[in-house]
C-alpha positions in Angstrom: 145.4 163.7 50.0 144.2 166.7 49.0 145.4 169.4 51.8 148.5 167.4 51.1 148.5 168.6 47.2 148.1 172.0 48.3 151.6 172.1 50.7 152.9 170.5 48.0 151.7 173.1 45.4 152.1 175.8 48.2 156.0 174.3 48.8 156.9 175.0 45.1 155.2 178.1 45.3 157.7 180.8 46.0 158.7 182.1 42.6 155.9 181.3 40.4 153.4 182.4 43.1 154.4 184.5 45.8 156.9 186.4 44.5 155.3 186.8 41.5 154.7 190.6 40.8 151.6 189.9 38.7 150.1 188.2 41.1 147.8 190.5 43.8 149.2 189.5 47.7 145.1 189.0 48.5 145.3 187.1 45.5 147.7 183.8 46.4 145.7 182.1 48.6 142.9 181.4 45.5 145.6 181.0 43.3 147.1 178.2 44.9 143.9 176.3 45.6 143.0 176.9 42.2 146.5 175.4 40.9 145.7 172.6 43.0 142.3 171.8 41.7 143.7 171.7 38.3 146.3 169.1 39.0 143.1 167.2 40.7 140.5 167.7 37.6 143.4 166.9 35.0 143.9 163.4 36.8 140.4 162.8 37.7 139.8 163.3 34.0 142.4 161.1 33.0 140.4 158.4 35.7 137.0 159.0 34.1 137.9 159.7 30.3 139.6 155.5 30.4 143.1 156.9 30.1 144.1 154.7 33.5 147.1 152.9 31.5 148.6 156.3 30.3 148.4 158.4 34.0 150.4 154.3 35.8 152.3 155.0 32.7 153.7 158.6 33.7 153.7 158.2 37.3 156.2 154.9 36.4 158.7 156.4 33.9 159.3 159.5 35.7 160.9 162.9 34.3 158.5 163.6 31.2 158.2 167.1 31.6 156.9 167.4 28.0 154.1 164.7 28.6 150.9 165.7 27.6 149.2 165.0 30.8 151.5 167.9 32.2 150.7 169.8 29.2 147.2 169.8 30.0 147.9 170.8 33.6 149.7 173.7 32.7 147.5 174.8 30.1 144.0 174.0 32.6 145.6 176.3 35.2 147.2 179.2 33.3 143.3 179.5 31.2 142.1 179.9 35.2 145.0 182.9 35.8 143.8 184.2 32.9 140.0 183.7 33.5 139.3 184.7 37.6 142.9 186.9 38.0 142.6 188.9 34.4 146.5 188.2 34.6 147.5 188.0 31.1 147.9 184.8 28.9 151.8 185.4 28.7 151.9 185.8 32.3 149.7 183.2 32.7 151.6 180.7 31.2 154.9 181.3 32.4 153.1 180.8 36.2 151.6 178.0 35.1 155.2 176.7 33.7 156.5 177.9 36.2 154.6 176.1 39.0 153.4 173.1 37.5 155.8 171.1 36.3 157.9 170.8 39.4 154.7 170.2 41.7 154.1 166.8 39.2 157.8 166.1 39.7 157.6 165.9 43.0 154.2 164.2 43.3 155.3 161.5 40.7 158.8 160.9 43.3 156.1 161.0 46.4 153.8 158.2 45.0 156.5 155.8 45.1 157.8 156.7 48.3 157.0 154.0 51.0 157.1 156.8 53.9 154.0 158.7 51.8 151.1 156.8 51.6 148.7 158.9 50.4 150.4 160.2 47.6 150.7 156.2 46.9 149.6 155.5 43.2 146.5 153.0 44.2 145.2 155.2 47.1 145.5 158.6 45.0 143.5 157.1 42.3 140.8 155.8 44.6 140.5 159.0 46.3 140.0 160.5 42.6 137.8 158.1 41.8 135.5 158.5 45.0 136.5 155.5 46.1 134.3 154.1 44.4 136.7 151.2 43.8 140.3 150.1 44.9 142.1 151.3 42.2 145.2 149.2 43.1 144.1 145.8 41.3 143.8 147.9 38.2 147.3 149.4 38.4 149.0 145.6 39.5 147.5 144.8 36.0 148.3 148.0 34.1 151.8 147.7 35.4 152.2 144.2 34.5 150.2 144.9 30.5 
Protein backbone atom coordinates (compact mmCIF):
# COMPACT_ATOMS: atom_id res chain seq x y z
CA UNK A 1 0.00 0.00 0.00
CA UNK A 2 2.53 2.17 0.65
CA UNK A 3 4.88 2.17 -2.66
CA UNK A 4 1.40 2.43 -4.00
CA UNK A 5 0.88 5.96 -2.13
CA UNK A 6 4.12 7.12 -3.43
CA UNK A 7 3.06 6.55 -7.50
CA UNK A 8 0.19 8.03 -6.44
CA UNK A 9 1.80 11.05 -4.83
CA UNK A 10 4.64 10.77 -7.51
CA UNK A 11 1.53 10.70 -10.45
CA UNK A 12 0.26 14.13 -9.16
CA UNK A 13 3.53 15.33 -8.81
CA UNK A 14 4.35 17.22 -11.94
CA UNK A 15 3.56 20.87 -11.08
CA UNK A 16 3.73 20.97 -7.45
CA UNK A 17 6.91 18.95 -7.42
CA UNK A 18 8.84 18.57 -10.34
CA UNK A 19 8.43 21.45 -12.09
CA UNK A 20 8.47 23.37 -9.20
CA UNK A 21 11.46 25.95 -9.42
CA UNK A 22 11.89 26.12 -5.61
CA UNK A 23 12.27 22.81 -5.40
CA UNK A 24 16.34 21.49 -5.87
CA UNK A 25 16.23 18.50 -8.86
CA UNK A 26 18.44 16.28 -6.06
CA UNK A 27 15.77 17.38 -3.93
CA UNK A 28 12.34 15.53 -5.37
CA UNK A 29 12.95 12.25 -4.63
CA UNK A 30 12.92 13.16 -0.53
CA UNK A 31 10.29 15.37 -1.14
CA UNK A 32 7.98 13.00 -2.47
CA UNK A 33 8.55 10.33 0.10
CA UNK A 34 8.23 12.88 2.60
CA UNK A 35 4.77 14.02 1.07
CA UNK A 36 3.85 10.50 1.28
CA UNK A 37 4.69 9.92 4.83
CA UNK A 38 2.57 12.75 5.79
CA UNK A 39 -0.52 11.52 4.12
CA UNK A 40 0.47 8.14 6.13
CA UNK A 41 1.13 9.81 9.79
CA UNK A 42 -2.04 12.16 9.39
CA UNK A 43 -4.26 8.86 8.93
CA UNK A 44 -2.37 6.75 11.18
CA UNK A 45 -3.11 9.50 13.62
CA UNK A 46 -6.55 9.77 12.93
CA UNK A 47 -6.36 5.55 13.65
CA UNK A 48 -4.71 5.93 16.96
CA UNK A 49 -6.02 9.43 18.27
CA UNK A 50 -10.07 7.35 18.14
CA UNK A 51 -11.13 9.56 15.23
CA UNK A 52 -12.06 6.13 13.12
CA UNK A 53 -15.86 7.44 12.51
CA UNK A 54 -14.49 10.82 11.09
CA UNK A 55 -11.52 9.36 8.56
CA UNK A 56 -15.01 6.20 7.12
CA UNK A 57 -16.68 9.53 7.30
CA UNK A 58 -14.37 11.45 4.58
CA UNK A 59 -13.36 8.60 2.59
CA UNK A 60 -17.55 8.07 2.12
CA UNK A 61 -18.75 11.58 1.24
CA UNK A 62 -16.15 12.39 -1.16
CA UNK A 63 -15.05 15.99 -2.52
CA UNK A 64 -14.27 17.86 0.88
CA UNK A 65 -11.38 19.61 -0.06
CA UNK A 66 -11.82 21.95 2.95
CA UNK A 67 -12.00 19.02 5.50
CA UNK A 68 -9.85 19.30 8.22
CA UNK A 69 -8.23 15.94 7.82
CA UNK A 70 -6.81 17.45 4.49
CA UNK A 71 -6.04 20.54 6.31
CA UNK A 72 -3.89 18.78 8.46
CA UNK A 73 -2.13 17.01 5.63
CA UNK A 74 -1.35 20.01 3.97
CA UNK A 75 -0.28 21.86 6.77
CA UNK A 76 2.03 18.43 8.21
CA UNK A 77 3.84 18.43 4.82
CA UNK A 78 4.36 22.04 3.94
CA UNK A 79 6.04 22.50 8.00
CA UNK A 80 8.38 19.49 6.50
CA UNK A 81 9.29 21.74 3.09
CA UNK A 82 9.87 24.27 5.29
CA UNK A 83 11.78 22.27 8.03
CA UNK A 84 14.44 19.73 5.92
CA UNK A 85 14.23 21.85 2.30
CA UNK A 86 14.56 25.70 4.00
CA UNK A 87 11.90 26.42 1.11
CA UNK A 88 9.90 29.10 2.46
CA UNK A 89 6.53 28.94 4.35
CA UNK A 90 4.71 30.69 1.30
CA UNK A 91 6.32 28.33 -1.04
CA UNK A 92 5.74 25.75 1.14
CA UNK A 93 2.23 25.93 1.39
CA UNK A 94 1.32 26.52 -2.03
CA UNK A 95 3.33 22.89 -2.75
CA UNK A 96 1.70 21.44 -0.14
CA UNK A 97 -1.80 22.84 -1.71
CA UNK A 98 -0.71 22.22 -4.52
CA UNK A 99 0.07 18.49 -4.22
CA UNK A 100 -2.09 17.39 -1.53
CA UNK A 101 -5.33 17.80 -2.13
CA UNK A 102 -5.65 16.06 -5.39
CA UNK A 103 -3.38 12.99 -4.17
CA UNK A 104 -6.51 12.55 -1.24
CA UNK A 105 -8.95 12.94 -4.19
CA UNK A 106 -7.66 10.35 -5.89
CA UNK A 107 -6.98 7.99 -2.98
CA UNK A 108 -10.57 8.56 -1.50
CA UNK A 109 -11.98 7.55 -5.56
CA UNK A 110 -9.26 4.44 -5.26
CA UNK A 111 -10.58 3.05 -1.91
CA UNK A 112 -13.82 2.37 -3.34
CA UNK A 113 -12.67 1.02 -6.49
CA UNK A 114 -13.27 -2.79 -6.62
CA UNK A 115 -10.19 -3.22 -9.24
CA UNK A 116 -7.84 -1.58 -6.23
CA UNK A 117 -7.76 -3.48 -3.30
CA UNK A 118 -5.24 -2.15 -1.31
CA UNK A 119 -6.25 1.19 -1.39
CA UNK A 120 -9.63 -0.57 -0.17
CA UNK A 121 -10.92 1.37 3.09
CA UNK A 122 -10.74 -1.90 5.59
CA UNK A 123 -7.28 -3.08 4.25
CA UNK A 124 -5.67 0.54 4.29
CA UNK A 125 -6.70 0.94 7.81
CA UNK A 126 -5.27 -2.37 8.88
CA UNK A 127 -2.11 -1.83 7.27
CA UNK A 128 -2.08 1.68 9.37
CA UNK A 129 -2.94 0.04 12.13
CA UNK A 130 -0.18 -2.72 11.95
CA UNK A 131 -2.55 -5.04 11.44
CA UNK A 132 -2.94 -5.40 14.47
CA UNK A 133 -6.74 -5.92 13.84
CA UNK A 134 -9.11 -6.22 10.73
CA UNK A 135 -10.26 -2.91 10.58
CA UNK A 136 -13.22 -3.85 8.25
CA UNK A 137 -15.79 -4.96 11.12
CA UNK A 138 -15.18 -1.56 12.58
CA UNK A 139 -15.91 0.36 9.37
CA UNK A 140 -19.31 -2.17 8.47
CA UNK A 141 -20.36 -0.62 11.94
CA UNK A 142 -19.19 2.97 11.46
CA UNK A 143 -20.82 3.00 8.11
CA UNK A 144 -24.00 1.63 9.39
CA UNK A 145 -23.80 4.32 13.00
Amino acid sequence: MFEKLFLLVKNNAEAAVINNPVIPEKHREAVLNDASSSIIEVLKNQVESGKLKDLVKYFQFTGSYNNPLITSVVNKFANKLNNYYNIGPKEAQETANLLIPPVMQELIEQSKGAENKEFALSAMLSKLNGNVADMGVHINQLKIA
